[in-house]
N, C-alpha and C positions, 0 to 999 in steps of 0.2 A: 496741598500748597508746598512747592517747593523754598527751602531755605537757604541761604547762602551767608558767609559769612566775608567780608571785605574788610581791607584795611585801606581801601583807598582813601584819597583827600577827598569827604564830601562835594565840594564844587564842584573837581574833578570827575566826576563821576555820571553819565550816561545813560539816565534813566527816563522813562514817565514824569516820576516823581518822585520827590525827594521829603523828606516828614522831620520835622526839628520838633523838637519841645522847648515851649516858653514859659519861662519862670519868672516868678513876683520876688524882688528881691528886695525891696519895700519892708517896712520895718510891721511886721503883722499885731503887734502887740500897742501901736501907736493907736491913741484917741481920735486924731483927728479923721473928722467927718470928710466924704470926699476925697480924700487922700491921693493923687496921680499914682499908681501902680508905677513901680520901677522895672521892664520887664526886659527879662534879656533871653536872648538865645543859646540854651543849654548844647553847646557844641564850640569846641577849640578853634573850626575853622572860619577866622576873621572875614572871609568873604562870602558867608552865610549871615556872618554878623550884620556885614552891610548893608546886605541886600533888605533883612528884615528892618533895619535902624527908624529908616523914616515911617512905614505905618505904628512900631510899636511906642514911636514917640509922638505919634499924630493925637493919641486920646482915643482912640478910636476902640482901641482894641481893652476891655477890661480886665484879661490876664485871668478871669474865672477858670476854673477846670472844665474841660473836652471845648471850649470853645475852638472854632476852627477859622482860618481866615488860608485862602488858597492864592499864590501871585502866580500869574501865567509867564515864562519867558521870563524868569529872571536874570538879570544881569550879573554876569564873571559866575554865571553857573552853569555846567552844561545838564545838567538834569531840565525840562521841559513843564517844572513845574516846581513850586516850593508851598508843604502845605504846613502851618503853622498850629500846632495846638497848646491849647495853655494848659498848665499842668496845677496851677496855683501858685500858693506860696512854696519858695527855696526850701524853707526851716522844715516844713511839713512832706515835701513829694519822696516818695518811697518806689519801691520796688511794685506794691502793691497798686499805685497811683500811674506807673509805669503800663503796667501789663492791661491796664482799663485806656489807657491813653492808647496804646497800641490796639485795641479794638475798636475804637472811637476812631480813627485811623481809615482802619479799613473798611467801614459802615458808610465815614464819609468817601472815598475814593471810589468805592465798588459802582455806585449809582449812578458817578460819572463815567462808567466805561471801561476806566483804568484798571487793567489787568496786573499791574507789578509797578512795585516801586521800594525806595531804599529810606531805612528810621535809622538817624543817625543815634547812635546810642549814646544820650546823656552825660554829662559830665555826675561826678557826686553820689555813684551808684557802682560797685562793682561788678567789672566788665560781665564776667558769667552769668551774676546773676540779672542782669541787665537784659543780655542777651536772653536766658532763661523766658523773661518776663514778657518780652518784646515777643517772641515767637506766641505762647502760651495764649497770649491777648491779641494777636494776632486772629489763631485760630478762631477761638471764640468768637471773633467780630465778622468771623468769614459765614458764619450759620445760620442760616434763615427756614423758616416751619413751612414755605408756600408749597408744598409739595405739588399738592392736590387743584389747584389754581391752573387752568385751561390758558391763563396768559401769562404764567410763570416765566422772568426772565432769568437767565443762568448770569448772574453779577459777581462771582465769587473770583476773586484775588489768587492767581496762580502762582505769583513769585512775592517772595520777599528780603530785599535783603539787610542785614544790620549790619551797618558800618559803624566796626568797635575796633578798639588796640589794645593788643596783649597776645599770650600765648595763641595763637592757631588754633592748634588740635586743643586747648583746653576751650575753647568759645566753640569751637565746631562740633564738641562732646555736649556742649550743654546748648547747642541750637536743636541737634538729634536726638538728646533725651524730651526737651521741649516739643517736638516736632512729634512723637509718640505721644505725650502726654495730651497735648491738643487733638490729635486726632482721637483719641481714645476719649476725649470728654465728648467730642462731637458724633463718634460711634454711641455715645449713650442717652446722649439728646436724640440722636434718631431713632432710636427704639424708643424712646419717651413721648417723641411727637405722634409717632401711628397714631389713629383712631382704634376702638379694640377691636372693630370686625377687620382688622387688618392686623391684630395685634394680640392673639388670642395666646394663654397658656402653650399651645401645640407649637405655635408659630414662634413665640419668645425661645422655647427651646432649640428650635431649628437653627434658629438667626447664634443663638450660644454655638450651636456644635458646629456650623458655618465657622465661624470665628476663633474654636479651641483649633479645628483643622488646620487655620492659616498661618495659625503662632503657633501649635504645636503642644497644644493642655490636651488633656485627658478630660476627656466628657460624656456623663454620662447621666441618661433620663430616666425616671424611671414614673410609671404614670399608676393611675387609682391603685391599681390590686396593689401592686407594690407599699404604696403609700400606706394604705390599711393594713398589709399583713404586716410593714414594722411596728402598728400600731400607732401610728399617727393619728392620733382622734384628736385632735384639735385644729391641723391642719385638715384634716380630711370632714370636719364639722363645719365648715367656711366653704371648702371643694362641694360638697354632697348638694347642695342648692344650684347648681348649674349644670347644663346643656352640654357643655365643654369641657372636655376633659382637665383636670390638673396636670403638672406635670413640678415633680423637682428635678433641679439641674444639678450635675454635682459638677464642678469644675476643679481640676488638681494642678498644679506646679509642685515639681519635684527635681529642682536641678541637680546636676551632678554637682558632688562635693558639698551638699548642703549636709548640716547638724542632723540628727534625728529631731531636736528640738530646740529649738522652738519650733512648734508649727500652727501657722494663724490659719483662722478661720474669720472669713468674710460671708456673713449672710446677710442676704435682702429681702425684705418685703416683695412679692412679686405678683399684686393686687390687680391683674388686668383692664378689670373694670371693677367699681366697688357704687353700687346701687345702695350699700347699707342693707340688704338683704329684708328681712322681714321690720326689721327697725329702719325702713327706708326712707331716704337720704329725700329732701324737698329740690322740686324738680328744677327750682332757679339755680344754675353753674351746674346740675349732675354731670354736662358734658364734661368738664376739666378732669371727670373722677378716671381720664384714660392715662393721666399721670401717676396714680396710685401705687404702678412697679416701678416707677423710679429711683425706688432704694436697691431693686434687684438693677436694676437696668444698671446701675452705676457699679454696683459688683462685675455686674459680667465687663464692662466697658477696665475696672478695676486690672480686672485679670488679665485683659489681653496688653495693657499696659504694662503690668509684670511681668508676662511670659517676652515680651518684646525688652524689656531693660535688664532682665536676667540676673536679679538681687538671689543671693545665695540664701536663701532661707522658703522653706515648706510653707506652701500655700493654698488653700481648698477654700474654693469659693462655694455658696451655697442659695438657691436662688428659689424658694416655695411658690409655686406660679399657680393662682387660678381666678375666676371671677369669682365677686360676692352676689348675688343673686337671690331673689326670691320667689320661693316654687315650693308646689306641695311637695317637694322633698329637704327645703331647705330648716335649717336647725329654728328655731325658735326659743326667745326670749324664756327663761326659765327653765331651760333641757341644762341637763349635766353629761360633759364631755370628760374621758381622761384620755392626757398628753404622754407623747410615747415616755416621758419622765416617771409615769403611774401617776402625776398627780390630778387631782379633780378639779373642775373645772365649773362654776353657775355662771350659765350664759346672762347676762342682763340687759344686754345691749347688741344686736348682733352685727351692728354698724361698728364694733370695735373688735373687727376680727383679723386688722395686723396684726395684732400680737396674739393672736394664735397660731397665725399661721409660721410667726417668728418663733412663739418658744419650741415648736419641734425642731426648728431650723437650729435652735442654739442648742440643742441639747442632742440632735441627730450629728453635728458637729464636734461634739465635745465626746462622742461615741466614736467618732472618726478619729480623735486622737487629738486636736484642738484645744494648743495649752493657752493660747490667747483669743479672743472673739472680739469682732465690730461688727455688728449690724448698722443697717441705716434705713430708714422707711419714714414715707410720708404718714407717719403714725397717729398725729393726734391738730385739732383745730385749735385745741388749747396754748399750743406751743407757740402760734401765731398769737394768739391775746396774749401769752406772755412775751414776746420776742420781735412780732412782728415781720416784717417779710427782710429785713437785714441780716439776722444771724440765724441759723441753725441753733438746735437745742443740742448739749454735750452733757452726757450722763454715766458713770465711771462707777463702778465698785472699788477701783483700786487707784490709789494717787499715783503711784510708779508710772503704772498703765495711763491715766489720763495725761502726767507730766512730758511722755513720752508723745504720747498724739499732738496732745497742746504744741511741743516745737515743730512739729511736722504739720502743725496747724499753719500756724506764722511761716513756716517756707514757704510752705505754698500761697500765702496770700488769698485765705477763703477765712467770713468771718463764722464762729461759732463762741455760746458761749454755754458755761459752762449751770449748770442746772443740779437744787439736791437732791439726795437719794437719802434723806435719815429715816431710819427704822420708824418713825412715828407714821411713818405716810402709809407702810405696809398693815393699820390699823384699816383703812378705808377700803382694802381688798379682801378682808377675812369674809366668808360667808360662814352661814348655818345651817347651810346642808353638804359642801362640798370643802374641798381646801381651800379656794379664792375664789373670786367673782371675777370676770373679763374687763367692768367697767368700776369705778372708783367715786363715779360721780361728778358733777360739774367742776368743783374746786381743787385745785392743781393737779387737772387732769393729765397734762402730759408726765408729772413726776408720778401718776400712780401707776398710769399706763408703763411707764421706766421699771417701778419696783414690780409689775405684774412679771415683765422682762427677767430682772432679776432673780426671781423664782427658778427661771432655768436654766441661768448664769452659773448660780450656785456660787462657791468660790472660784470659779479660773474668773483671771484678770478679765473683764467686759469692759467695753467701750459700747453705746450705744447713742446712737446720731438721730435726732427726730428733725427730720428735714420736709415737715410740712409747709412751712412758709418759704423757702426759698430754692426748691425744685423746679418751680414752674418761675417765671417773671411775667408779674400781672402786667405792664407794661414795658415799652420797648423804651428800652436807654440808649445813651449815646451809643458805646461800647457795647452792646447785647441786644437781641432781638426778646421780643417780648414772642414768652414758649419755656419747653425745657432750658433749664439753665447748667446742669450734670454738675449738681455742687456738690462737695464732698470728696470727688473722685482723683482730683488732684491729692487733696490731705492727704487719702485711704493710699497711694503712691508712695507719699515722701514716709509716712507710717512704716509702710512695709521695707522699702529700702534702708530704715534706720536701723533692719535686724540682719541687715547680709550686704 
């Protein structure tokens, strides 16, 4: 999608269509029932104002958020179209509220035809990050899962442009960081949407070293023997039940002029397909389980958004890729593994074999020289009964380190919340024949699975993201198609750009 940046007089301006946002300016804290919305047109130029005057004072229109109302051939406008969305109330509409409005946007406009058109950017939001928000939300609203669909129509929005005032080159810097970063979440929805016989360990890597090629990382696979001879038994106790080879990715950024340290390390769960293996998964939804690398899928998509924005700091993504399957070779309830950390391992569940296949990831990383770590994996079902399909689960050894992601959370406008990790939960993973158990048991399962994690965190700073509920979107929203959603990957950006 190409982006542009104008200073023109909306009116003025020669498009398709043209996209205001409408706001409640209505006192939101008043009792009265029924209340008339006050709702005005978030843009300077008075004869936009006009034009919308009479429906948004008809009644007609309730002022709720993503509502849309489209006027054909509006008057004292040369744009061919004016489409109006409501953003809600003044007191409350955000940057965040912005970038979902700008996909709801494009969701509504694609299915009428319209190839391009111009958001006029908001009053009450600063210009950048307006612009920022607009593009970001854009993209997202541009993405649809119909691959495979024999009557697939191509609806996707080729231009877009925001008409904002201020610096130039500083709105045109943050439409083209925007403009990577949407593409890189929608490069990771598309390896999240494959099916897995189109989406195998072999094939995830491919599509990685495709991709380190074009931005210009360092990438490198390295498949079973390899995996075994570092002594990966924990990853490789997950790989050994499948047909299909494993593979890890390693992906590197090393700019010039970067520190020697800090140097992060990003790993993903990269579950191909996940059956639940001999603790196998009941067969109502096992299809969705081709989401399961969406924590890796988000690293690699990560990385190529870094290798493209060029933040001065040391970066090595890490991506353990294989299916969970079950086969008379596959591990079994009860076997003891040890992780290349030398620690041991009782299998109890073999349905919980993210986090096996993560702590070699966190600890083959921290061997790599890795003073900082974020994983992210669709890890646990429990995270969804605690959290629901709204926020992501955020799990931290170190406040510095979580303090740090937290604002780089809030830039980016993705929600997560934060989840405990106290020493008493690490009571529920001790076994009596090995060093820990894989599973923890039903009750607060995602923080046991977190402190399993932990174990090979050790001390460097960890971030760990349990993005079970909200990598996929079980339905389709105004702004988002129901599919991968590539949450996280925005954060895992502003994250790393905070260190260079």
């Amino acid at each position: 999608m190409k982006t542009t940046i104008s200073s023109t007089t909306p009116s003025a301006l020669e498009i398709e269509c043209l996209v205001a946002v409408v706001l409640d300016h209505s006192n939101s804290a008043s009792n009265e029932k029924n209340k008339k919305p006050e709702l005005k047109v978030a843009a300077s130029d008075p004869a936009v104002a006009a034009v919308a005057a009479d429906l948004l004072e008809s009644g007609e229109v309730s002022g709720k958020p993503f509502e849309t109302n489209l006027l054909h051939k509006p008057a004292s406008l040369k744009a061919k179209r004016l489409l109006l969305i409501s953003g809600g109330g003044v007191k409350k509409f955000s940057s965040y509220d912005l970038r979902r409005s700008a996909g709801a946007a494009v969701r509504a406009l694609k299915t009428r035809g319209i190839r391009s058109f111009a958001f006029v950017a908001p009053q009450g939001i600063p210009a950048e990050e307006s612009v920022r928000a607009i593009v970001e939300g854009a993209h997202v609203g541009n993405f649809d899962p119909d691959y495979y669909r024999s009557d697939r129509k191509d609806q996707k929005i080729e231009e877009v442009t925001i008409i904002a005032s201020g610096d130039t080159g500083a709105l045109e810097k943050s439409a083209n960081e925007a403009r990577i970063v949407g593409e890189s979440q929608n490069f990771t929805r598309d390896l999240v949407n494959e099916p897995s016989n189109r989406m195998t360990p072999t094939i995830l890597a491919e599509r990685a070293k495709k991709m380190c090629a074009e931005v210009g990382l360092r990438c490198e696979v390295y498949g079973a023997d390899k995996i075994k001879e570092m002594k990966m038994g924990a990853f490789w106790s997950v790989a050994q039940g499948s047909d299909e080879p494993p593979a890890l990715i390693v992906m590197t950024y090393e700019p010039a002029g970067a520190p020697a340290k800090p140097m992060l390390g990003l790993v993903g769960k990269g579950i191909t397909f996940d059956t639940g293996g001999i603790s196998i998964k009941p067969a109502d939804g096992m299809e969705k389980m081709k989401y399961d690398m969406a924590g890796g899928a988000t690293m690699i998509g990560a990385m190529r958004a870094i290798a493209l924005l060029k933040p001065k700091v040391k970066v090595i993504g890490i991506v353990c890729a294989t299916e969970n399957m079950p086969s008379g070779k596959a591990q079994k309830p009860g076997d003891v593994q040890i992780a290349m950390s030398g620690k041991s391992i009782e299998i109890i569940n073999t349905d919980a074999e993210g986090r096996l296949v993560l702590a070699d990831g966190l600890y083959y990383a921290r061997q790599l020289g890795c003073t900082h770590l974020v994983d992210a994996a669709t890890l646990t079902g429990a995270v969804v009964v605690a959290l629901g399909y709204n926020n992501a689960g955020i799990f931290a050894n170190d406040d510095e380190m979580y303090n740090r992601f937290h604002a780089a959370n809030a830039k980016a406008g993705e929600k997560m919340w934060r989840m405990p990790l106290d020493d008493e939960y690490k009571e529920q993973i001790r076994s009596t024949i090995a060093d820990i158990v894989n599973s923890g048991g039903r009750w607060g399962g995602a923080i046991t699975a977190a402190m399993f994690l932990k174990e090979f965190a050790e001390d460097t700073p960890w971030i760990h993201l349990d993005i079970a509920g909200t990598a996929w979107m079980e339905e389709q929203k105004p702004w988002i198609a129901k599919g991968p959603s590539g949450i996280a990957l925005r954060s895992l950006v502003e994250f790393v750009k905070s260190f260079g």
